[in-house]
C-alpha positions in Angstrom: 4.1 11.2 16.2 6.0 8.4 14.3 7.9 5.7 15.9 10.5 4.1 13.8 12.5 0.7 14.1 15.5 -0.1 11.4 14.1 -3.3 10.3 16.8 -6.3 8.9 15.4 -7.1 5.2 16.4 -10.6 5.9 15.8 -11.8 9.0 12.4 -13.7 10.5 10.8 -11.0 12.9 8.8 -11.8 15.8 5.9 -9.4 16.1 3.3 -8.1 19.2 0.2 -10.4 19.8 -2.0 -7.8 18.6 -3.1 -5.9 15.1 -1.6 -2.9 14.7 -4.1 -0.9 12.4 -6.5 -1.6 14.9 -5.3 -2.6 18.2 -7.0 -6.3 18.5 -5.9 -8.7 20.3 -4.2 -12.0 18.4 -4.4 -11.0 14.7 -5.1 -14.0 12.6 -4.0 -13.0 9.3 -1.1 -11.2 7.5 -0.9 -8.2 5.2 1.8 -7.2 3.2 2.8 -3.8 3.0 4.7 -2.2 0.1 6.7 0.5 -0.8 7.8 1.2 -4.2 10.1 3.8 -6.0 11.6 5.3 -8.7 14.9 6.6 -8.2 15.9 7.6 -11.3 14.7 7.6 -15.1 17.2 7.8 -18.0 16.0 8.5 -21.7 18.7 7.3 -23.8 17.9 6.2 -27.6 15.9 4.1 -27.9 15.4 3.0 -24.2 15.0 3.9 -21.1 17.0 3.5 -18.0 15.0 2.9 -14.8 16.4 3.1 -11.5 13.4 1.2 -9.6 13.3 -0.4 -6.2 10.2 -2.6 -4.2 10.1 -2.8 -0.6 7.8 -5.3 1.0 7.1 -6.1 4.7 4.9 -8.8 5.7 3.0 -8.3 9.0 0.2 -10.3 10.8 -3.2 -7.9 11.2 -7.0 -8.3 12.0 -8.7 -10.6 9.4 -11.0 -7.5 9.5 -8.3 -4.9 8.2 -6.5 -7.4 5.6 -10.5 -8.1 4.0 -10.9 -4.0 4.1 -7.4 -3.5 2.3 -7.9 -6.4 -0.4 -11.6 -5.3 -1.1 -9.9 -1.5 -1.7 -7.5 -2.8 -4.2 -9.3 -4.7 -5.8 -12.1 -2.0 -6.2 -9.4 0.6 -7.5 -8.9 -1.8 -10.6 -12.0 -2.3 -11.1 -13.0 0.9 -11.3 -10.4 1.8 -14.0 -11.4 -1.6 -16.0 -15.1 -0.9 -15.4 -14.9 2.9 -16.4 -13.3 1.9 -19.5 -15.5 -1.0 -20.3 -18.1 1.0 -20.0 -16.8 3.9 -22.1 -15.7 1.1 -25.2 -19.7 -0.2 -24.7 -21.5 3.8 -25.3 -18.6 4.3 -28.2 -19.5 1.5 -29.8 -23.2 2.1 -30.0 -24.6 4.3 -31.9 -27.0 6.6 -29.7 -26.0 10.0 -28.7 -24.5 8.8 -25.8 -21.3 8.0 -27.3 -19.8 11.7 -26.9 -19.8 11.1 -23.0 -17.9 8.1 -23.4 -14.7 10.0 -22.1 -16.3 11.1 -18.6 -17.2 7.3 -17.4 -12.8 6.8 -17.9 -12.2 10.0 -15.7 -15.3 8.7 -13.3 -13.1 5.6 -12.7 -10.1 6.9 -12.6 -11.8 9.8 -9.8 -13.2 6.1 -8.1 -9.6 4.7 -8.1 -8.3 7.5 -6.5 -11.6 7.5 -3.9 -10.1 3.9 -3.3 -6.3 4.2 -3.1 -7.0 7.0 -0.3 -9.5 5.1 1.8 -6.7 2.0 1.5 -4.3 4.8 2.9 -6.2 5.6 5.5 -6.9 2.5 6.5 -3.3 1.5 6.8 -1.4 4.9 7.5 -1.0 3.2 11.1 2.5 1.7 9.9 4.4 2.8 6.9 7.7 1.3 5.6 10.5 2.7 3.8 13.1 2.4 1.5 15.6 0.0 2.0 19.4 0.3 2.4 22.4 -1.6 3.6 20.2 -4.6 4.5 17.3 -2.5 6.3 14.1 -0.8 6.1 12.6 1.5 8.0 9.2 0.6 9.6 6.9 3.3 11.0 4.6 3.1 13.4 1.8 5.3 14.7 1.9 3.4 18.0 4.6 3.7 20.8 3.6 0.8 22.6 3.2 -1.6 19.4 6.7 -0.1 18.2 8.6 -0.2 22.0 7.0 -4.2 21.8 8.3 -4.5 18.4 11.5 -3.5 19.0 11.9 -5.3 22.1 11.2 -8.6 20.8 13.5 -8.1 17.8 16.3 -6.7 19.8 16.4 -3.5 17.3 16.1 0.3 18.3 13.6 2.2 18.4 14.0 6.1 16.7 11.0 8.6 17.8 10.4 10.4 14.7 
């Protein structure tokens, strides 16, 4: 079960003395969390109209959990660079192996994917949502972090 709080987008938060991905005590660095969309896409001539939006929520976390989700995105792109890197180096040579270029592209992008869902996983403890009318919704996997958090900021708290 989710826990929500209506989070002001501009106001400085006060948060729990402890991480919550993983539950230690007196996190020592932050993590940003961010949640982007696309509302709407257009094709006029010529151009295209795009309707897009970027949420961001800073929080503080385990050092442990903010090396963990920096390592995965930074593996996703390399991956994708390193799948195509090594596809442009067997279709530029000239030994047979040049016809399996193609599957070391679609083995990084199968890698990137690998990555972007262990990232997920790792930080499907709190989720944040769109923003409107000056808030966001923050999500949390913990009722006690989220009651804390809510308490401290003098915002409600909506079981999900």
């Amino acid at each position: 079960m989710k826990y929500s709080v209506n989070v002001p987008v501009e106001q400085e938060l006060q948060f729990p003395n402890r991480c919550p991905f993983s539950d230690q005590p007196s996190p020592t660095a932050t993590l940003k969390l961010k949640r982007s969309s696309t509302s709407m896409v257009v094709p006029l001539p010529g151009v295209f109209l795009n309707s897009y939006s970027t949420t961001a929520f800073w929080m503080p976390a385990a050092r442990k959990i903010v090396t963990l989700a920096t390592g995965f995105e930074i593996m996703i792109w390399l991956s994708i660079l390193g799948g195509m890197g090594a596809a442009v180096l067997l279709a530029t040579n000239d030994g047979p192996g040049g016809r399996y270029a193609v599957l070391f592209v679609a083995g990084g992008l199968v890698a990137a994917l690998g990555f972007r869902v262990a990232r997920w996983f790792l930080l499907s403890s709190v989720r944040i949502g769109k923003a409107w009318n000056g808030f966001m919704e923050v999500s949390f996997a913990s009722e006690s972090y989220a009651k804390e958090f809510s308490e401290l900021n003098r915002l409600s708290l909506v079981p999900a």
